[in-house]
N, C-alpha and C positions, 0 to 999 in steps of 0.2 A: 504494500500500500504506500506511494508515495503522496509527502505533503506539500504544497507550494504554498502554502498562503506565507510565507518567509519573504517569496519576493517582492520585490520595490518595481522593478520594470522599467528604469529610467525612459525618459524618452515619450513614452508612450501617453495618448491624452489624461487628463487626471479623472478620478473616476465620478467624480460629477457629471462628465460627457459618456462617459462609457466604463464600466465596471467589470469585468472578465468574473465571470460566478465558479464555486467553489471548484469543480470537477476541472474546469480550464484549467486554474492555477497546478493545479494537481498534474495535470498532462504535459504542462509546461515544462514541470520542472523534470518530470520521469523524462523529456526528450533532449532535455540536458544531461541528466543524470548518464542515460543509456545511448548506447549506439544507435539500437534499432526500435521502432516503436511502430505499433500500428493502432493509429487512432480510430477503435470501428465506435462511434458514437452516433445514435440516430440523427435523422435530418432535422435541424433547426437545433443541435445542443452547441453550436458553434465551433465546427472546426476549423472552418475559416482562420478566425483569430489566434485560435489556440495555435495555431501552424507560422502564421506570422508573427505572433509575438514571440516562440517558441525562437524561428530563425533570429530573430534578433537579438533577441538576449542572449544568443548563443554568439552571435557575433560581435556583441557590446561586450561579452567576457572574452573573447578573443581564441575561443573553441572552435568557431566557423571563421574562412574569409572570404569564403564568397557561395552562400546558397542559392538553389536553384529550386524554381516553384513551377512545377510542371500540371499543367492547367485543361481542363475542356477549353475545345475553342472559343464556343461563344463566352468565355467567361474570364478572357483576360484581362479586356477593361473594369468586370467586374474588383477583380481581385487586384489591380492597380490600385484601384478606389478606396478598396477596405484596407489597402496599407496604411494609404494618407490618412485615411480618418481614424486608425488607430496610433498611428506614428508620421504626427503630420511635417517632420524633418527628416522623414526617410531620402535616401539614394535609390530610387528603382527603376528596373529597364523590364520597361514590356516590350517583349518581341511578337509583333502581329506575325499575321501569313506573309506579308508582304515581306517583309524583311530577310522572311526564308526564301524568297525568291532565286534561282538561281544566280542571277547579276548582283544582288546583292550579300547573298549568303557571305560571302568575305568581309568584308564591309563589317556586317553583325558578328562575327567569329573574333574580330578582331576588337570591336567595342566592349564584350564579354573578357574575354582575356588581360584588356588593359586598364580595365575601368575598375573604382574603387567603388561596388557596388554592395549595397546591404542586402538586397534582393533583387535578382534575376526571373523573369516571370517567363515560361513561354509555352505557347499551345502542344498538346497532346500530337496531331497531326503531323507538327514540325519538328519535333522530340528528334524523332528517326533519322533526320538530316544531319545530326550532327552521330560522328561516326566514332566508334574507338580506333587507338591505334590497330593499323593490320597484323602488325606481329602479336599484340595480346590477343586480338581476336581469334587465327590462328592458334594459339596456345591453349585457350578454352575450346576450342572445335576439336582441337587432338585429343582433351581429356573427355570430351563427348561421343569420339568417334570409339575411344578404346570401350568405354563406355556400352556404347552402341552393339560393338562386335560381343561384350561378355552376355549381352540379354539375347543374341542370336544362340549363342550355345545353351544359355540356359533353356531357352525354347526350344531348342533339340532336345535338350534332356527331359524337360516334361512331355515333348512329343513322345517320345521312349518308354518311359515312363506310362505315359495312358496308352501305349499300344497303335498311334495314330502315326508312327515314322514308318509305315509300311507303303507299297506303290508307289508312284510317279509323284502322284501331288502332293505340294509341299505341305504341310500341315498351316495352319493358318496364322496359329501363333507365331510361329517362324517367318512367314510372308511380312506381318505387322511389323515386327525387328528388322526385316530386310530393310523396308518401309525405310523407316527412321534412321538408319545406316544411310539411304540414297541421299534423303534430305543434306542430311550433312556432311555426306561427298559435295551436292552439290556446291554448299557453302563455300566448303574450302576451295572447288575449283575459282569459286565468282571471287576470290580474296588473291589466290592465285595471281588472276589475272590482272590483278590489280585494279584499285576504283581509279576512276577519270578526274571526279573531282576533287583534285587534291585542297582539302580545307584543315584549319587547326581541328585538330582531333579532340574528343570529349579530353583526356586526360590536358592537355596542353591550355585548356579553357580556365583551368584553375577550380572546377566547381567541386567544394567539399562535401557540402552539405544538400540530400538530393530530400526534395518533400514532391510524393506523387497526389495528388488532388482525383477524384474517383478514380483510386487503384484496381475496382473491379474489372475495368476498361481493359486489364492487361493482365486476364485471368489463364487467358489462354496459352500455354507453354508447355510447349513441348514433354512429353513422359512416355519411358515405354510401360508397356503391362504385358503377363501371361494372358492375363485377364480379358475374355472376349466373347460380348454379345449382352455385356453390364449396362442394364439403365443406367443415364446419369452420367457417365463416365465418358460423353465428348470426345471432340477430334486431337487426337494422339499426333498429329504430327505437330500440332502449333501454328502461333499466327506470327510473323516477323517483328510484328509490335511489340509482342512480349517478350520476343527474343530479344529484340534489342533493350530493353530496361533492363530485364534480366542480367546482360552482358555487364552494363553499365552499373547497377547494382552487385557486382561480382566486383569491378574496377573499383569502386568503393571499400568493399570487404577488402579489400589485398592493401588497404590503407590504413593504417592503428587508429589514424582521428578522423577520419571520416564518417559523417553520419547519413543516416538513411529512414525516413519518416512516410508511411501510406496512411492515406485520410481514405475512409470508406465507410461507409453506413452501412453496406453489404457484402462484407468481406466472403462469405460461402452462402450460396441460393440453393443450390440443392445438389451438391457431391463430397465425398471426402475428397475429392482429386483439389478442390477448390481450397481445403485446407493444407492438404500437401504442398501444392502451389504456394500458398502467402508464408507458409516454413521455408522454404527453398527461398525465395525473396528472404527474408528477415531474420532467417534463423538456421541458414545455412549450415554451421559450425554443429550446432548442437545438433542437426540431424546424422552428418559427420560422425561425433561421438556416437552415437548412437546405433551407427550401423545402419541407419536408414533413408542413404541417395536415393533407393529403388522403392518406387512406388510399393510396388508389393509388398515388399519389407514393413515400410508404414502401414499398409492396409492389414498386413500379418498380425501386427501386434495390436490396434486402435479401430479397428473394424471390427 
């Protein structure tokens, strides 16, 4: 249980204009406190604030130096907005769609990197554009591919095992491992060949501190399973969105002061895969400990 009602919040308007109510302070301080935190608090319990004032105070103590508030589209002039009116001497850079534009993407790569910024705001859709370096990316594709290759044998050996590795056709379980093996061949070929647009990379950007604004948005990530023909349990390949936070939130972890904060009202709708998911984002490490990269594994023990 952590307490925030300790903090002062310089900066911030005084609470005759606005008052952050008990449970805020509390979240504030748990995402000073911790690395990773996932804010699931219903709609209207303000996580808004709780997320900017959280970035700030992190960076008025000199833990953050430059966070990044990854937004719905239509909702970055919002979230500009509610900085000022919580902290109406903030430094903040909203980056529209426009700015991702290709002509200008340099341009905004370069104002992020050089600029003395309290917050960095910028839309969900544009996220993607900004890329990691290729060799780290490469480096995590290799630990995915070995990855990949051990759930193909293990799917042979359940094949075996049920009696279904007999005849021509491939067992099915074994096709879904192949499945997921190809994806991320073809990754690394498209890395391979290198991207075109050469722009400053997520790492070279400077951003420590990553707060994701409807994390649900980027539920979808890649996993393999034995497991087949399970309500619930969605497309096992993944969507590139997720991929890439994922990546980007791995770039994070492999940092000692780096932090990482998902705001969601609906962190799982209706699968364990959905909780699997928001561990693997946030809690990496202890699934690690645990013995539990592989879905299954999770599902073995928490199912």
């Amino acid at each position: 249980q952590f307490n925030g009602q300790h903090l002062q919040l310089p900066g911030k308007v005084p609470d005759s204009i606005l008052k952050m109510r008990r449970h805020q302070m509390n979240a504030i301080w748990r995402g000073i406190y911790e690395r990773f935190m996932l804010v699931d608090h219903a709609v209207g319990a303000g996580k808004t604030f709780t997320a900017i004032a959280r970035a700030m105070e992190r960076r008025r103590m000199g833990l953050s130096q430059k966070p990044m508030i990854v937004v719905p589209n239509h909702l970055v002039e919002q979230w500009e907005a509610d900085v000022y009116r919580l902290y109406p001497g903030a430094k903040v850079l909203a980056a529209g769609k426009k700015d991702f534009e290709a002509k200008n993407r340099r341009r905004l790569f370069g104002k992020i990197a050089t600029g003395d910024w309290d917050i960095v705001i910028v839309p969900h859709s544009s996220f993607g554009f900004i890329g990691i370096a290729p060799d780290t990316e490469a480096r995590f594709l290799q630990a995915e591919l070995a990855s990949a290759q051990e759930a193909i044998e293990a799917a042979w050996e359940q094949a075996e095992e049920d009696g279904n590795a007999t005849g021509r056709r491939k067992p099915f379980g074994v096709k879904e491992a192949e499945r997921l093996l190809t994806t991320l061949q073809n990754r690394m070929d498209a890395i391979s060949a290198g991207a075109k647009d050469r722009q400053l990379t997520f790492e070279q950007l400077g951003i420590d501190d990553l707060t994701v604004d409807e994390a649900h948005e980027f539920k979808n990530l890649a996993y393999s399973s034995r497991l087949t023909g399970v309500r619930g349990m969605g497309d096992k390949s993944g969507s590139r969105k997720a991929n890439d936070l994922y990546n980007k939130v791995r770039v994070l972890t492999e940092s000692p002061t780096s932090t990482v904060t998902f705001l969601t009202g609906t962190p799982i709708s209706n699968s364990a895969v959905e909780m699997f998911t928001v561990l693997r984002y946030l809690a990496a490490q202890s699934l690690e400990e645990m013995g539990m990269t592989h879905f299954d594994a999770f599902r073995a023990q928490f199912v």
